[in-house]
C-alpha positions in Angstrom: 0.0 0.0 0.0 1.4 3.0 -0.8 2.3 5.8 1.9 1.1 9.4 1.5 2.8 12.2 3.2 0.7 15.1 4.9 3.6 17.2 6.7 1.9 20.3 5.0 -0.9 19.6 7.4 1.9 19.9 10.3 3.2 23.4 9.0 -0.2 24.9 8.2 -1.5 23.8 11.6 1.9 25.0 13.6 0.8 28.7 12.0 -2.8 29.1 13.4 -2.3 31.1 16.6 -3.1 30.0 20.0 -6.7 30.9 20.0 -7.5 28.5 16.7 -8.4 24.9 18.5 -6.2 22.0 17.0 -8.9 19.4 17.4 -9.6 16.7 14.3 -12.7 19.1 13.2 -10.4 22.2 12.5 -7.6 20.3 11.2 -9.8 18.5 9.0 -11.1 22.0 7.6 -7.8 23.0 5.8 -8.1 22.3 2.0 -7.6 18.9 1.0 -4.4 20.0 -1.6 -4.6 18.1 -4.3 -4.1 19.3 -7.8 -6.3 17.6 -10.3 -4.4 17.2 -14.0 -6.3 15.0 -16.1 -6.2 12.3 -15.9 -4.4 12.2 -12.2 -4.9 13.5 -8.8 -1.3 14.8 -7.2 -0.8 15.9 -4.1 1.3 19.3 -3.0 4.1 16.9 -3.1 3.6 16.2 -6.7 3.4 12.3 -5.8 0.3 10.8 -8.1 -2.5 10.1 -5.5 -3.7 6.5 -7.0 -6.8 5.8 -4.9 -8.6 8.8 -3.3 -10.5 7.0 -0.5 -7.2 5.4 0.4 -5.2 9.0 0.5 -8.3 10.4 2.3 -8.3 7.7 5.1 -4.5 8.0 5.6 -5.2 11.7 5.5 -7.8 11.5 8.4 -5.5 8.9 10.5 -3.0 12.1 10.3 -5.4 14.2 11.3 -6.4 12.0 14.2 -2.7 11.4 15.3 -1.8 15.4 15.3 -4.6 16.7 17.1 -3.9 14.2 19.8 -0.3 15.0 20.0 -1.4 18.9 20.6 -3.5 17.6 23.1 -1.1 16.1 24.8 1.1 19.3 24.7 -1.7 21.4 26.3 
């Protein structure tokens, strides 16, 4: 299974000021990033993104895994 990265996520997240809420609803929120150019979806890494609803899933599991670590940091 192929491995997509999401460490744009991390940066746009680690610019929201203190008052934003890192939960899994807020980081979900930021645009999904891809870049459609028929007849492939990339992502802002330029890798080709082969099956959306496995991209999206490994997206979310990000998601899930970041908002917990700022959680933890609170």
């Amino acid at each position: 299974m192929k491995q997509y990265r999401f460490d744009y996520i991390r940066e746009s997240v680690e610019e929201w000021g203190d008052n934003v809420p890192k939960t899994v609803e807020f980081i979900e929120m930021l645009p999904l990033g891809l870049l459609a150019f028929y007849p492939s979806l990339n992502d802002p890494y330029g890798e080709v993104v082969d099956n959306f609803d496995e991209w999206y899933r490994q997206r979310h599991e990000y998601c899930v895994k970041l908002a917990e670590e700022y959680k933890r940091k609170a």
